[in-house]
C-alpha positions as a printed NumPy array, in Angstrom:
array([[-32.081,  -8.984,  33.817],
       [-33.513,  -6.559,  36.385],
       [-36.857,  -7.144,  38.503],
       [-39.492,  -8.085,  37.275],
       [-42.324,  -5.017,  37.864],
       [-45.172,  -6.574,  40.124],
       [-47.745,  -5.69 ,  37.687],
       [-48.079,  -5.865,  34.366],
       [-50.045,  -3.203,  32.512],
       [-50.272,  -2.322,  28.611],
       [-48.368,   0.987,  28.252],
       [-48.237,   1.327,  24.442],
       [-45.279,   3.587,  24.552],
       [-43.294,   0.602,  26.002],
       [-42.807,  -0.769,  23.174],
       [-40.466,   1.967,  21.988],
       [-38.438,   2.208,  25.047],
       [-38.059,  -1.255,  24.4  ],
       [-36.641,  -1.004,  21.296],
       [-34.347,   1.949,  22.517],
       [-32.872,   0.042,  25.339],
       [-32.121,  -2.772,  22.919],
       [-30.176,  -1.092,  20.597],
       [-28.58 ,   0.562,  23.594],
       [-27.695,  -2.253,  25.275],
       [-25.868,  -4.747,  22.824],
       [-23.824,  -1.363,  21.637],
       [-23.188,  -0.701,  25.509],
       [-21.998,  -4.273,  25.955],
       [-20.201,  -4.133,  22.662],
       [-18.521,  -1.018,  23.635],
       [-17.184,  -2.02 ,  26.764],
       [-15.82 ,  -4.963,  25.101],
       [-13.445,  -3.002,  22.695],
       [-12.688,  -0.154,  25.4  ],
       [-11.219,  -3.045,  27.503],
       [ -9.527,  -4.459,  24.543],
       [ -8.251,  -1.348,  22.855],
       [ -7.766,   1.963,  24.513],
       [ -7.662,   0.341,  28.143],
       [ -4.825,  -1.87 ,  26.887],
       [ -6.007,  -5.275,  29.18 ],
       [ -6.746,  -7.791,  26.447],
       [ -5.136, -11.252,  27.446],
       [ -4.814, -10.066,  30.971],
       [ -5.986, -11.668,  34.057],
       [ -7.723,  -8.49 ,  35.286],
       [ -9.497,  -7.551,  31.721],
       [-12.485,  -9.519,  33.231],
       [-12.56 ,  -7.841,  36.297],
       [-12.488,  -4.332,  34.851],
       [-14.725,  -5.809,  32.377],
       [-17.213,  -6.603,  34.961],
       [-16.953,  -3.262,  37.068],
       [-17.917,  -1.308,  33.629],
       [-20.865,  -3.81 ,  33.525],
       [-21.911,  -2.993,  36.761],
       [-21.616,   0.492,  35.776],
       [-24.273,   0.394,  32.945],
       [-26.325,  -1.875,  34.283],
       [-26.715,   0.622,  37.03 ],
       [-27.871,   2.947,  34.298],
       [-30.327,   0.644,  32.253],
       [-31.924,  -0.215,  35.934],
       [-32.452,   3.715,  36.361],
       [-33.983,   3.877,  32.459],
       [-36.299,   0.962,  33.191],
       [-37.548,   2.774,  36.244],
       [-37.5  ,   6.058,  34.568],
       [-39.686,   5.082,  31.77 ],
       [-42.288,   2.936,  33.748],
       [-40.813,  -0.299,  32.839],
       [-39.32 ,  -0.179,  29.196],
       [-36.587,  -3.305,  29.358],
       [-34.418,  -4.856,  27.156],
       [-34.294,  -8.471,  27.579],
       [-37.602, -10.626,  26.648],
       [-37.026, -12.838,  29.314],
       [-37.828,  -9.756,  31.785],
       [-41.316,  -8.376,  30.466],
       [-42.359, -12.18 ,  29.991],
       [-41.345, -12.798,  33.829],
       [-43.061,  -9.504,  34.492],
       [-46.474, -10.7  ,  32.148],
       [-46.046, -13.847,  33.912],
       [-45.888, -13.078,  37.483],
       [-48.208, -10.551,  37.114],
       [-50.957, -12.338,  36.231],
       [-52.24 ,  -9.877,  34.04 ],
       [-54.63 , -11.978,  31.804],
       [-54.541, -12.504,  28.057],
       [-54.4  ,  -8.728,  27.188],
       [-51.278,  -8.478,  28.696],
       [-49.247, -12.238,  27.212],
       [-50.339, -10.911,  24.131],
       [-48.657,  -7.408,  24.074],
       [-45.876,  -8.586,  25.585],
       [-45.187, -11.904,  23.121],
       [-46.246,  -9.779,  19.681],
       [-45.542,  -6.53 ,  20.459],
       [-42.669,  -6.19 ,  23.3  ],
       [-40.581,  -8.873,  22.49 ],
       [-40.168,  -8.095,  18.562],
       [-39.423,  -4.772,  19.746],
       [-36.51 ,  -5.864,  21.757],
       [-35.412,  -8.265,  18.518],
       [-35.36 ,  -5.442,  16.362],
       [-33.942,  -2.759,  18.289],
       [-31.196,  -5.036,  19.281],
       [-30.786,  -6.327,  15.733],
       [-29.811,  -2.171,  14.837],
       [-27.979,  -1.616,  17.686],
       [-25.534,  -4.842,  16.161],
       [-25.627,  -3.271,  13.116],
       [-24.764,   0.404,  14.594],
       [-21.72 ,  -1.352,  16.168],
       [-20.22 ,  -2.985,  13.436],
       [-20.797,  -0.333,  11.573],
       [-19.379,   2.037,  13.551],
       [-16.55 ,  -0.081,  14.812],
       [-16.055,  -2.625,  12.176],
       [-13.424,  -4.77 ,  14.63 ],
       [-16.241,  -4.865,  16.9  ],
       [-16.385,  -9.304,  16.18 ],
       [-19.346, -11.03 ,  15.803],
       [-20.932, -11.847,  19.118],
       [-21.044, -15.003,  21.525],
       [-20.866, -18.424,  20.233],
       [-21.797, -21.6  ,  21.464],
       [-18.971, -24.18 ,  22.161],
       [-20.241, -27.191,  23.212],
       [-23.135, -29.235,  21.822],
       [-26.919, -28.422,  21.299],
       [-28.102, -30.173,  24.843],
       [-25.788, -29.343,  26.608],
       [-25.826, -25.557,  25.894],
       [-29.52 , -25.213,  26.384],
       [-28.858, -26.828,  30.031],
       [-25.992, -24.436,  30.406],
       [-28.321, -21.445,  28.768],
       [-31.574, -22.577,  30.974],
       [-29.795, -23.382,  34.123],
       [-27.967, -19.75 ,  34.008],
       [-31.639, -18.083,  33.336],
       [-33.139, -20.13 ,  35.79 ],
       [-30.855, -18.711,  38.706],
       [-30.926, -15.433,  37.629],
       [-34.932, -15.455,  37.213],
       [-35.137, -16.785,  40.566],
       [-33.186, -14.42 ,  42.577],
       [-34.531, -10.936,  40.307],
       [-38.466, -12.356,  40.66 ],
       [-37.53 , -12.952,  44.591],
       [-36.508,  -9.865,  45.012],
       [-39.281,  -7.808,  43.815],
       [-41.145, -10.331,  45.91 ],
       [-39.774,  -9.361,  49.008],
       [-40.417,  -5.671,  47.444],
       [-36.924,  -4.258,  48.475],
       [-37.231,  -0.008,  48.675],
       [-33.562,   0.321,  48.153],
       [-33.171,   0.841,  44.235],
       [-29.207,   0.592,  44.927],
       [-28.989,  -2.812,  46.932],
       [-31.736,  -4.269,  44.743],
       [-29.382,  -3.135,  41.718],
       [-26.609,  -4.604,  43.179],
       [-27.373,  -7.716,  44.456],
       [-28.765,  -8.414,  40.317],
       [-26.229,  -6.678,  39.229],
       [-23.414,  -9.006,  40.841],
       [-25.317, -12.453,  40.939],
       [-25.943, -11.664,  36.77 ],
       [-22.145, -10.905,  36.035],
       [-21.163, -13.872,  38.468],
       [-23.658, -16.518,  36.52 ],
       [-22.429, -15.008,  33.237],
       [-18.71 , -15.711,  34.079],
       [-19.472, -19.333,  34.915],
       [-21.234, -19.759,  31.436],
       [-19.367, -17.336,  29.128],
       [-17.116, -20.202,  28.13 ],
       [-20.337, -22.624,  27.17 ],
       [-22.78 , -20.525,  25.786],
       [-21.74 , -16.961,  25.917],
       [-23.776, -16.448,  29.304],
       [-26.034, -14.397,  27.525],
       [-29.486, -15.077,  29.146],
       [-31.14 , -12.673,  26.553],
       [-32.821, -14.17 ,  23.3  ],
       [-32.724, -10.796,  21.392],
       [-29.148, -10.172,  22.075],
       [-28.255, -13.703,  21.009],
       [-30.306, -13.502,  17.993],
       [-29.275,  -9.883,  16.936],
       [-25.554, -11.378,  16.326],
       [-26.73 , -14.671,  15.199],
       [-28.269, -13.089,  12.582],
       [-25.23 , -10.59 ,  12.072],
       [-23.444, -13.812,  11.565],
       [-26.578, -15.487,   9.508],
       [-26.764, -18.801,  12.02 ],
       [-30.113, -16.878,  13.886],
       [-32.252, -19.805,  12.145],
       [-30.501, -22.9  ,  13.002],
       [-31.996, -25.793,  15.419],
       [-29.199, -24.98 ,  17.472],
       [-29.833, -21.448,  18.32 ],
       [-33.532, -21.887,  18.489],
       [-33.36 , -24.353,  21.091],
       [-29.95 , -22.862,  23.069],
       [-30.741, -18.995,  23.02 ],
       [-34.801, -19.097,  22.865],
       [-36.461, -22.024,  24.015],
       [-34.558, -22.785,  26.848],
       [-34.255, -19.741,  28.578],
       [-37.794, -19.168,  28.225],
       [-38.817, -22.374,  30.064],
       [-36.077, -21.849,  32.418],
       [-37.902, -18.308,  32.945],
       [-41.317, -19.544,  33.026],
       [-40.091, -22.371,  35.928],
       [-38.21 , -19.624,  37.46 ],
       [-41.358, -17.285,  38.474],
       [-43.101, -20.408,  38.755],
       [-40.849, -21.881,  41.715],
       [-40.747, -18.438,  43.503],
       [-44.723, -17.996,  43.228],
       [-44.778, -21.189,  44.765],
       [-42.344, -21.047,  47.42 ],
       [-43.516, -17.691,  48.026],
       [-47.58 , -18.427,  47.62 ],
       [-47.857, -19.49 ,  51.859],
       [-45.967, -16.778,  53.035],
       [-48.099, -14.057,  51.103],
       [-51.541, -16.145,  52.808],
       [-50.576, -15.769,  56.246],
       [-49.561, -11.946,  55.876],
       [-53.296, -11.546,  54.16 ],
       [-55.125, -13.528,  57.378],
       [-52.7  , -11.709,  59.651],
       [-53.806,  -8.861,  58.14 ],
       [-57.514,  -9.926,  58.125],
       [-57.747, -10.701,  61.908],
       [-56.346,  -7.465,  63.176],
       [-58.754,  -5.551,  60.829],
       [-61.415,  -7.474,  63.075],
       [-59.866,  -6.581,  66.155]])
C-alpha cells in the first residue's frame, strides 16, 4: 500500500487506472511467484523468499511510479479509502471512492486472476487462511494497521524523495507480509483476497468477509485515525508559528 495522496479529489478517469493496476498487480504478484518457482529454480529453498521479496520491491517500485504518473490511480481499496479518509474530502468524495473506486479495483483484480490462470494454468489458487476466523482478522487488521500507520505518516511528514518514501513502504510492507504470510496470506488488500476467493468460490463466506474485508478496513480507518491524532498538535503549532511571524 503506497501513501496515501493528501487530498482527495474526484478524477473520473481514476476509476480506470484503478481497474488497470488491479489486474496488473495480482498478475505481477502471480508472476513473480511462478518465475521464482519455475524458471529461477528456488522453490523449497531458503533464499526463494528473499529473491522473492527483491522482485517485489522491484514492482512495487513501478506501481508507486504508475500511481504518481496517473494522478493517483491505486490498486488496493484500503489506499484510496485512507486517501478519502484523511483527506477529508466530504461526502462527494466517500462516495466515489466506496461505489465507484473500490468495485473498480474488485473487478479489475478479479480479470487479472482470471488472465493468470488462464494464461498459466499452474499458477494455484491464491492465499488461504490457516488459522481460525478471529484470529485471522487480528492477524489481517493488526498487519493493515502497521502498514496504514507508517504509509499515512509518511505523506504526513510530506517526504520529497519519491525513492526513500518508496522504500521505506516498500520494505516495512514485504517485512509485515512475511510475519503474516503463514496466518492469513499477509495480503492487506480486500480485492486481491477476494479476486482468488472467488477464483476458488469461498469469496462469500463469513470467514472471508470478516478476515479479508472488514478487518482491514477498521484497522485502516484506526490507522489514519491514530496518525491524524498524534499528528493533529504538531500541524497547530506550525499554523500559529506561522501566524505570528506573518504579524511580525
Amino acid at each position: 500500500m503506497s501513501p496515501a495522496p493528501s487530498r482527495a479529489r474526484i478524477r473520473p478517469w481514476l476509476v480506470a487506472g484503478d481497474l488497470a493496476m488491479a489486474a496488473a498487480w495480482v498478475c505481477a504478484g502471480a508472476l513473480v511467484k511462478l518465475l521464482v518457482y519455475g524458471p529461477l529454480g528456488f522453490g523449497g529453498r531458503p533464499e526463494a523468499e528473499a529473491v522473492k521479496v527483491s522482485l517485489s520491491i522491484v514492482y512495487m517500485f513501478i506501481f508507486a511510479w504508475l500511481e504518481t504518473a496517473t494522478g493517483g490511480a491505486s490498486y488496493n481499496p484500503l489506499t484510496v479509502l485512507a486517501a478519502a479518509v484523511a483527506s477529508h474530502g466530504g461526502p462527494a468524495v466517500y462516495v466515489f471512492t466506496a461505489f465507484l473506486r473500490i468495485p473498480a479495483q474488485v473487478i479489475g483484480s478479479v480479470l487479472g486472476v482470471k488472465l493468470i490462470q488462464f494464461t498459466f494454468p499452474n499458477v494455484g489458487k491464491g492465499a488461504r487462511l490457516s488459522v481460525g476466523a478471529h484470529h485471522g482478522a487480528l492477524a489481517e487488521g493488526l498487519a493493515t494497521f502497521m502498514v496504514v500507520m507508517v504509509s499515512v505518516t509518511l505523506k504526513k511528514k510530506e517526504m520529497k524523495s519519491f525513492f526513500m518514501k518508496t522504500w521505506i513502504t516498500s520494505i516495512w510492507k514485504n517485512t509485515i507480509h512475511i510475519l503474516s504470510s503463514d496466518i492469513t496470506g499477509g495480503i492487506m488488500n480486500p480485492a486481491s483476497a477476494f479476486a482468488w476467493a472467488y477464483a476458488r468460490g469461498d469469496h462469500t463466506t463469513f470467514d472471508h468477509l470478516l478476515v479479508y474485508w472488514l478487518a482491514p478496513l477498521q484497522a485502516t480507518l484506526l490507522g489514519v485515525w491514530v496518525v491524524t491524532f498524534l499528528t493533529k498538535p504538531k500541524i497547530k503549532e506550525q499554523e500559529a508559528d506561522e501566524n505570528k511571524t506573518k504579524k511580525e
